[in-house]
VOGU-3710 file (C-alpha; in Angstrom, 3 decimals, decimal comma):
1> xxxxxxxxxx> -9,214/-25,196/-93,934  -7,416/-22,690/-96,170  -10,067/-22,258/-98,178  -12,576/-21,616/-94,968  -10,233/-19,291/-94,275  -10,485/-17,317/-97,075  -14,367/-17,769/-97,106  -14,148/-15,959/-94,044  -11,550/-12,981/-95,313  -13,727/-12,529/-98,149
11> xxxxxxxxxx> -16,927/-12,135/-96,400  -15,221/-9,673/-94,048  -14,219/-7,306/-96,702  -17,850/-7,586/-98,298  -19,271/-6,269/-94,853  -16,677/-3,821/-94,290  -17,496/-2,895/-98,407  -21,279/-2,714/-97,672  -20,658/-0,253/-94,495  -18,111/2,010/-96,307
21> xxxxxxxxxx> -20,794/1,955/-99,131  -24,160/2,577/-96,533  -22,347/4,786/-93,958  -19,586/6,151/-95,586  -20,902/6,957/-98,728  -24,366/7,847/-97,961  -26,541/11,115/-99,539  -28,241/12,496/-97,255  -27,570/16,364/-96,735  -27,463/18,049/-93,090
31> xxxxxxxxxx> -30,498/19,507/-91,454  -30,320/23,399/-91,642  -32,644/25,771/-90,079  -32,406/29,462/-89,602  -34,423/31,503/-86,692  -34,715/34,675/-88,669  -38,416/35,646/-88,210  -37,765/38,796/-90,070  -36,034/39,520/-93,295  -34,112/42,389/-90,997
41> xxxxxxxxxx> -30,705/42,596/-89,762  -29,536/45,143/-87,030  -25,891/45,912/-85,584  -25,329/43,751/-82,735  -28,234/40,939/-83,050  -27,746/37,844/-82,372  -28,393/35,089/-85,240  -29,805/31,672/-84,498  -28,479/28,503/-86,104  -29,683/24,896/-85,740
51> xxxxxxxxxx> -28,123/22,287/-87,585  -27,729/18,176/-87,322  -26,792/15,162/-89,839  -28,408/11,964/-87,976  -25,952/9,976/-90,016  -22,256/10,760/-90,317  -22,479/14,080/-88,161  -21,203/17,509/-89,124  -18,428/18,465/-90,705  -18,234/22,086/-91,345
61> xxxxxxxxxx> -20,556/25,135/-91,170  -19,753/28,538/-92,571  -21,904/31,790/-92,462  -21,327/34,453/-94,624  -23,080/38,067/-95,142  -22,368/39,670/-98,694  -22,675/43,266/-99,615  -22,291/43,982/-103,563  -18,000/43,519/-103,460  -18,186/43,300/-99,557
71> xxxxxxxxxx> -18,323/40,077/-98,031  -17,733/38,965/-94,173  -17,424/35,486/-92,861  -19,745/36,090/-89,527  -18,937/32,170/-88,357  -16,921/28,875/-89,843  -16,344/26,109/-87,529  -15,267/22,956/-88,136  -15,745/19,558/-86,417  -13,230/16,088/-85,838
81> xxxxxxxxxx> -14,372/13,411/-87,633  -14,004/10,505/-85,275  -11,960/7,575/-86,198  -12,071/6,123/-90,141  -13,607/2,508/-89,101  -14,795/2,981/-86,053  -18,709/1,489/-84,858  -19,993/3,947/-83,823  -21,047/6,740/-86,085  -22,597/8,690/-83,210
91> xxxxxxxxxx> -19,117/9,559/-81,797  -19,236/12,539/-84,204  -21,326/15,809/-83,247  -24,591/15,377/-84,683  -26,355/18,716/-83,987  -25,116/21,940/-82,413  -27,470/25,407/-82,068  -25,210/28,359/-83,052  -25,696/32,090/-81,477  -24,044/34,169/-84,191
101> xxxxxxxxxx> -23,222/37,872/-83,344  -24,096/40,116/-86,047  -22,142/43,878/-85,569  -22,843/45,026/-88,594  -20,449/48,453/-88,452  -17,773/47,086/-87,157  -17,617/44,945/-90,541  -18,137/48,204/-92,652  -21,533/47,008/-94,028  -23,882/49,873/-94,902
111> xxxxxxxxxx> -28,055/50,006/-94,387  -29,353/48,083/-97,240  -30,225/45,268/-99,100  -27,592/42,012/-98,316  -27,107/37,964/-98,720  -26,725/35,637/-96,080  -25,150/32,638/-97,117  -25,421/29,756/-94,973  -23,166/25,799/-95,305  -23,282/22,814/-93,933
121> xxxxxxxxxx> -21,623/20,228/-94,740  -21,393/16,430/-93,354  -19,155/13,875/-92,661  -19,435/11,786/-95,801  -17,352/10,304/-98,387  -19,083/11,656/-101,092  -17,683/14,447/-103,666  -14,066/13,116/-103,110  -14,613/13,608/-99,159  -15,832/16,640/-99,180
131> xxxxxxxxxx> -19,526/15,386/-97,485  -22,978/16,308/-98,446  -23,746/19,910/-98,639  -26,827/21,635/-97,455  -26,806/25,768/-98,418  -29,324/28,303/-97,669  -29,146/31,867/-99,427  -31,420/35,007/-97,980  -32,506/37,946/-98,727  -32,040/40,651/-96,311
141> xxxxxxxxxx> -32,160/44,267/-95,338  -29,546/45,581/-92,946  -31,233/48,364/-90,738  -29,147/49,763/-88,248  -30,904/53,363/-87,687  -33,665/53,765/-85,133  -36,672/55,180/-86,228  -37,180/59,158/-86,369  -40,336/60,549/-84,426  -41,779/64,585/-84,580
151> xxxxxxxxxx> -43,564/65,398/-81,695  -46,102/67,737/-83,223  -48,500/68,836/-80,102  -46,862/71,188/-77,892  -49,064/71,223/-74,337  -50,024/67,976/-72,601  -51,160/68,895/-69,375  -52,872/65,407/-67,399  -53,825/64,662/-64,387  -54,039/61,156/-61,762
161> xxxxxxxxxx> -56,939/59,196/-63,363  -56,960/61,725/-66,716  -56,103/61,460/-69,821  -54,572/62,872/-72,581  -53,490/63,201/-76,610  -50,432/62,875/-78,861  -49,836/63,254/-82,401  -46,793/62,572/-83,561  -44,745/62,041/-87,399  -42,745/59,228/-88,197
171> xxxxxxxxxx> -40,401/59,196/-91,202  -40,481/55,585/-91,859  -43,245/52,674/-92,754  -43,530/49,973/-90,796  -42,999/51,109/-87,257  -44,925/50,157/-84,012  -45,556/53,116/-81,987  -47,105/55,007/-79,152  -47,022/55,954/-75,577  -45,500/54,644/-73,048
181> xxxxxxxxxx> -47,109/55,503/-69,640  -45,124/54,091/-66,661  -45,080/50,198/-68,162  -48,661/50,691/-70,017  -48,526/51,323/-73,395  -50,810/53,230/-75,678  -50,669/52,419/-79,477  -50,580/55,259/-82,025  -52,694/55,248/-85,159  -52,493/56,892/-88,464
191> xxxxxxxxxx> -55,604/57,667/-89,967  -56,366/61,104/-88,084  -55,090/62,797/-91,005  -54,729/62,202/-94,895  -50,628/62,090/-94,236  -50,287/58,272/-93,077  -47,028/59,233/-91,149  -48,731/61,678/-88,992  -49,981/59,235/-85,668  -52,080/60,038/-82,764
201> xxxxxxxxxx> -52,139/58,530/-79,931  -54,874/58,954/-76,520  -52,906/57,833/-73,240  -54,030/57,830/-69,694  -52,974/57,938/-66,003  -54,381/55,583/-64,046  -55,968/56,451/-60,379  -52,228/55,415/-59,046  -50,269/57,333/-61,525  -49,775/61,005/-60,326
211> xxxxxxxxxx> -46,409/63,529/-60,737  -43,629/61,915/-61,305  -45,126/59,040/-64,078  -42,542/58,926/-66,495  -44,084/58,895/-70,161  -42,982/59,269/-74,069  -42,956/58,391/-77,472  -42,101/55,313/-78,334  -41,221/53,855/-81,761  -39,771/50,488/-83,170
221> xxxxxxxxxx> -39,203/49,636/-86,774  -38,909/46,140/-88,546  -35,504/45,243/-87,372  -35,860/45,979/-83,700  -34,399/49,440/-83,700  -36,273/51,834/-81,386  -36,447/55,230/-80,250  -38,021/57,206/-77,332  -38,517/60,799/-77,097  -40,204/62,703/-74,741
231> xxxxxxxxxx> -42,236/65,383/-74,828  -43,346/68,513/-72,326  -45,881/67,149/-69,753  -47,599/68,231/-67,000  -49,012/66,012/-64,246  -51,560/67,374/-62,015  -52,146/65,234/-58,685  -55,288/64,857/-57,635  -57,220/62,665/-54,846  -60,556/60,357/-54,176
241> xxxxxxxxxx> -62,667/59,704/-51,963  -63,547/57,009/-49,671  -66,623/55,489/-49,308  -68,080/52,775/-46,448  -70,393/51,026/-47,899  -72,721/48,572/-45,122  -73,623/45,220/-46,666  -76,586/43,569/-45,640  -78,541/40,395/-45,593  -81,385/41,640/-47,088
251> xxxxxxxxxx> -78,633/43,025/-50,150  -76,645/39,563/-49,791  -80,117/37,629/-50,829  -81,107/40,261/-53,552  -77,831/39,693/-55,371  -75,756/36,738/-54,676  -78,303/34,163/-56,556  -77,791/35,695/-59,748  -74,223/34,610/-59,319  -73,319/30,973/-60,220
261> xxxxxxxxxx> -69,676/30,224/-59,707  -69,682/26,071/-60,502  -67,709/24,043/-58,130  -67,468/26,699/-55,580  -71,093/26,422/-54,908  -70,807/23,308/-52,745  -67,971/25,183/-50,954  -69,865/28,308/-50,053  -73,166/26,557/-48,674  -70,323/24,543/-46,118
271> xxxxxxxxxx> -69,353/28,111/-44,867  -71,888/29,597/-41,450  -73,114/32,655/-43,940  -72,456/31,393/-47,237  -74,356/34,376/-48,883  -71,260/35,738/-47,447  -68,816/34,133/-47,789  -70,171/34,369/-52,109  -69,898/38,182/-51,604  -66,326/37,956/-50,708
281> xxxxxxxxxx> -65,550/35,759/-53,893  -67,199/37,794/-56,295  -65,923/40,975/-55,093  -62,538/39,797/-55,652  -61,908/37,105/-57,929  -65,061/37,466/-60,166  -64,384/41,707/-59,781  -61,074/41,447/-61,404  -61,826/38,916/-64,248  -64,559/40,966/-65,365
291> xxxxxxxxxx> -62,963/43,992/-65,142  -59,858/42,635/-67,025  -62,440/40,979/-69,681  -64,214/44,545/-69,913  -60,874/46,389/-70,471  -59,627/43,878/-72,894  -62,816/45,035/-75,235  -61,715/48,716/-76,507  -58,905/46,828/-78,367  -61,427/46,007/-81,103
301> xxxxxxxxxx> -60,720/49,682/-82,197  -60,818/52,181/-85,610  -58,358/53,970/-86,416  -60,473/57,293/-87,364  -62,419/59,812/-85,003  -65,889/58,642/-84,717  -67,638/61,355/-81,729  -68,150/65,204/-82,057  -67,600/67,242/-79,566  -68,548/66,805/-75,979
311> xxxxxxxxxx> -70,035/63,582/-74,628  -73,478/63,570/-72,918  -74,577/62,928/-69,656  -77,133/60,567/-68,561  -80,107/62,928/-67,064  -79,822/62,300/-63,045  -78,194/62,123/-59,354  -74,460/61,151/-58,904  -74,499/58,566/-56,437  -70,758/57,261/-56,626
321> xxxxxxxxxx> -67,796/59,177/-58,133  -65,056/58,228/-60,454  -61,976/56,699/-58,048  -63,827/56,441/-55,193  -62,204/53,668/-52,794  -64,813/51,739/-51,488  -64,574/49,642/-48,038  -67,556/47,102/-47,491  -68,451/46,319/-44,005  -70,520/43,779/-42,700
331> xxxxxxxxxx> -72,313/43,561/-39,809  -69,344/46,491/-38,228  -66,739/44,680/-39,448  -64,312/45,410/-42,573  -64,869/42,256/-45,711  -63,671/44,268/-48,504  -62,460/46,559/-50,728  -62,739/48,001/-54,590  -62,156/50,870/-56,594  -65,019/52,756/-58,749
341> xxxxxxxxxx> -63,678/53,037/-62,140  -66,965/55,213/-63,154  -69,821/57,396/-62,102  -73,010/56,372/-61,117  -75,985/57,684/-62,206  -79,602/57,086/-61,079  -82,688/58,576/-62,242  -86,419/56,482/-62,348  -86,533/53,150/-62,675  -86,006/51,475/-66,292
351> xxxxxxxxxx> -84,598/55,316/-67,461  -84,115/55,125/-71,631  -79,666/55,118/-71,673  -78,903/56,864/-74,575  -75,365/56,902/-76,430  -72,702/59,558/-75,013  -71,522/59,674/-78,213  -71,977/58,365/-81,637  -69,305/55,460/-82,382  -69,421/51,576/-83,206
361> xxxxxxxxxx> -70,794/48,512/-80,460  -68,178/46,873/-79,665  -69,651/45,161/-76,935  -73,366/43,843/-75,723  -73,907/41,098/-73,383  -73,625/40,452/-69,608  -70,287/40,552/-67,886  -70,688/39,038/-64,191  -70,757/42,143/-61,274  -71,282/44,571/-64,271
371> xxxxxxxxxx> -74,583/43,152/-65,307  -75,455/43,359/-68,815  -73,080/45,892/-70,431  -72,577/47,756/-73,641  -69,343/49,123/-74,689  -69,414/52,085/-77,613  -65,838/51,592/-79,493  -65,207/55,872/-80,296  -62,167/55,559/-82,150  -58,243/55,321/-81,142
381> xxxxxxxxxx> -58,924/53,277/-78,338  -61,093/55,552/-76,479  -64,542/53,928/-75,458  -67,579/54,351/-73,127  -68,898/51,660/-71,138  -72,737/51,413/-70,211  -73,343/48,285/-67,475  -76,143/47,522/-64,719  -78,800/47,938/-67,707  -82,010/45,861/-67,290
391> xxxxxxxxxx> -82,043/45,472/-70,961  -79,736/46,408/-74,205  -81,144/47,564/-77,638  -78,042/47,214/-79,716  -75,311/44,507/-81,039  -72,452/44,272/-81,457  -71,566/45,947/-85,081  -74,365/48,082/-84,748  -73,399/52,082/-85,362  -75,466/54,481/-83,428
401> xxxxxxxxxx> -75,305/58,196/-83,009  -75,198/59,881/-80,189  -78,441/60,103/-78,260  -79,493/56,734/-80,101  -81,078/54,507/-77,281  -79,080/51,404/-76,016  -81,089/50,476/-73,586  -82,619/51,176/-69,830  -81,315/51,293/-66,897  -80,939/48,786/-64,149
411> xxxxxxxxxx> -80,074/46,366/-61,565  -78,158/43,715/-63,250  -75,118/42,341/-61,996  -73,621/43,281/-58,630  -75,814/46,535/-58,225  -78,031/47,603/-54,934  -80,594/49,915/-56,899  -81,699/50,889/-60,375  -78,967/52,887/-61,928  -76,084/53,419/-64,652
421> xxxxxxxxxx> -72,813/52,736/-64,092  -70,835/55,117/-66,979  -67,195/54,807/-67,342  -64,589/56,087/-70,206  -61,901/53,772/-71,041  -58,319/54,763/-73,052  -56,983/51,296/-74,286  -57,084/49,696/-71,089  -57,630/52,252/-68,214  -60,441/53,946/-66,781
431> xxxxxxxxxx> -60,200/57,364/-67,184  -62,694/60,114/-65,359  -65,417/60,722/-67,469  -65,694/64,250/-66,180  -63,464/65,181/-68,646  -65,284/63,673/-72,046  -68,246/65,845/-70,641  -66,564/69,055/-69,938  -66,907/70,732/-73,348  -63,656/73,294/-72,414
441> xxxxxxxxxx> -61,467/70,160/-71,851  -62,263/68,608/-75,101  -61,318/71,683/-76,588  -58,223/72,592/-75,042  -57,073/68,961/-74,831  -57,993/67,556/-77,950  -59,843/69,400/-80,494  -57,315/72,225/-80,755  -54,177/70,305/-80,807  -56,126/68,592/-83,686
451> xxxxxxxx> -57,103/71,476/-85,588  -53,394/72,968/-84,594  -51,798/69,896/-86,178  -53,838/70,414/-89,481  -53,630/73,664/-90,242  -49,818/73,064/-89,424  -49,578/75,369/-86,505  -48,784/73,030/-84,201
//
């Protein structure tokens, strides 16, 4: 019996020696992971921590930024250890996620180059008790001074549905800019001049921005500083027209089979007109995906003038006007409504479409109730778009000139009669191509404060 007994006291110090030496003792270091997605820091940011030891738990994490002789202790926290022999290992923390405020002045660190020295340690036995150590050390530039911007152009004078241009100097590398019109914003571009921190920007109003539309400069550098400075502006106000438009059944059956909207089909031919009741779908729905595809285009943009002077006009009859609010009625009642984000022009059937101006095809295919559609990329995000045509004579890639054919005019898409449907796009807004054909608003608009900013007489 006694020596059961100590059969028994023996084992049980062999498994309590086998735990202290698996759990207790074991070499694994803590998980460490830093949400710093830019080697930036700025006064008052807030640091991201994640850290977790599956096995023992946490013991201690310390944070430190150092400064050649200056060095701050941004975080140290310590965790209990729970009990020496207890079971259950999971009683200690295992993982936390740590929000570290960074004020960077208020611990008398200066804009420049730094270390941030990260520790974790865990709860094990090992090195005399003081746990496994995971350490991180980074690199890192403290930036607590918003950019600098130089407004350069002195008139800006715009009006509801217009547009307009800013060129601008920054004094640092690496900043996001532009305009800021209302919540749209308008990215600047070096690349106008041979100085790369001289940027230009084109902006627009859009047909509901009139006086009052509060726009500037806007700049951001690595770290997250920004800056916004405005500039003189004038906004003129301006109005559109309204149009009635009468659908018909004899327009309904000319148009609405060259639509083909899937699923919905079955739906429509359940409806009493479904020609219809197809209308009403792709004059909404269909209308604004295409014109959000459409407007999504003049992104694919260079940086670097690529027209000349004024943009040309289509030989022909206006038969719709830029901003015109259009109600469709049907059969003397109301089923609709749109905006006209162009001009239309009609001349004879199958008329040759020639370039406005010369530029880069950034766009050529068909695009729903525009019909096949060609979109000229001019630089700067400014862009002319070309739809309805019955057939297109460029790719995408292609240069042309201005004057160069693109292709004829049409019917294609959501169109009553053989015409062009021109419109000038900034970014991601129509703008009234009016303007880009009025030779004495290029000038006074554009050109000059160009020339102005080059000779350095701005």
């Amino acid at each position: 019996m006694k020596k059961l007994f100590v059969l028994v006291i023996f084992a049980g110090i062999l498994v309590l020696l086998i735990w202290v030496l698996t759990y207790r003792f074991e070499g694994t270091s803590p998980g460490l992971a830093v949400d710093l997605p830019a080697m930036y820091i700025k006064d008052r940011m807030a640091l991201s921590l994640d850290i977790k030891d599956a096995k023992t738990g946490l013991r201690e994490v310390q944070v430190r930024l150092i400064q050649q002789d200056i060095e701050k202790t941004l975080l140290k926290k310590t965790y209990p250890p729970a009990p020496v022999f207890t079971l259950f290992p999971g009683k200690n923390r295992m993982e936390d996620r740590l929000v570290i405020p960074v004020e960077v002045n208020r611990h008398g660190l200066n804009d420049g180059t730094a270390t941030l020295h990260i520790q974790v340690r865990d709860q094990s036995w090992r090195g005399w008790n003081r746990g496994n150590l995971s350490e991180e050390t980074l690199s890192v530039i403290i930036d607590t001074r918003p950019p600098k911007i130089e407004v350069l152009t002195r008139q800006h004078n715009v009006e509801r549905g217009g547009a307009g241009l800013v060129i601008y100097k920054l004094f640092e590398p690496d900043v996001k800019s532009g305009i800021r019109v209302g919540d749209r914003f308008f990215p600047g571009h070096s690349g106008m001049f041979d100085q790369t921190d001289i940027h230009a920007a084109f902006f627009a109003l859009d047909h509901t921005q009139g006086p009052g539309t509060r726009i500037w400069v806007t700049a951001e550098d690595a770290a997250g500083n920004t800056t916004r400075k405005g500039f003189y502006h004038y906004i003129r106000d301006r109005g559109f027209k309204s149009d009635v438009l009468t659908i018909s059944d004899s327009f309904l059956g000319l148009t609405m089979p060259d639509f083909h909207l899937g699923d919905r089909e079955a739906q429509f031919e359940k409806a009493d007109n479904p020609l219809l009741e197809k209308f009403q779908v792709v004059n909404t729905e269909l209308r604004n995906a295409n014109v959000k595809k459409v407007l999504s285009i003049p992104a694919d943009t260079e940086p670097q003038i690529l027209w000349d002077k004024k943009f040309e006009r289509m030989a022909g009859a206006t038969r719709a006007g830029f901003g015109d609010r259009r109600t469709y009625t049907y059969n003397g009642k109301e089923i609709g409504q749109s905006r006209h984000m162009g001009i239309d022009l009609a001349s004879t059937a199958l008329s040759p479409v020639g370039a406005a101006n010369s530029g880069r095809i950034i766009m050529a295919q068909p695009v729903g109730i525009f019909g096949n559609t060609v979109i000229i990329d001019h630089g700067f995000g400014l862009a002319s778009l070309y739809s309805h045509l019955s057939n297109m004579a460029v790719s995408e890639g292609d240069r042309v000139e201005k004057g160069d054919i693109i292709g004829n005019t049409g019917m294609t898409g959501l169109a009553a009669g053989d015409h062009l449907h021109f419109s000038m796009i900034v970014h991601n807004v129509f703008v009234n191509p009016l303007e880009w054909w009025d030779p004495n608003w290029i000038e006074n608009n554009i050109t000059a404060k160009i020339k102005a900013v080059g000779e350095g007489k701005s």
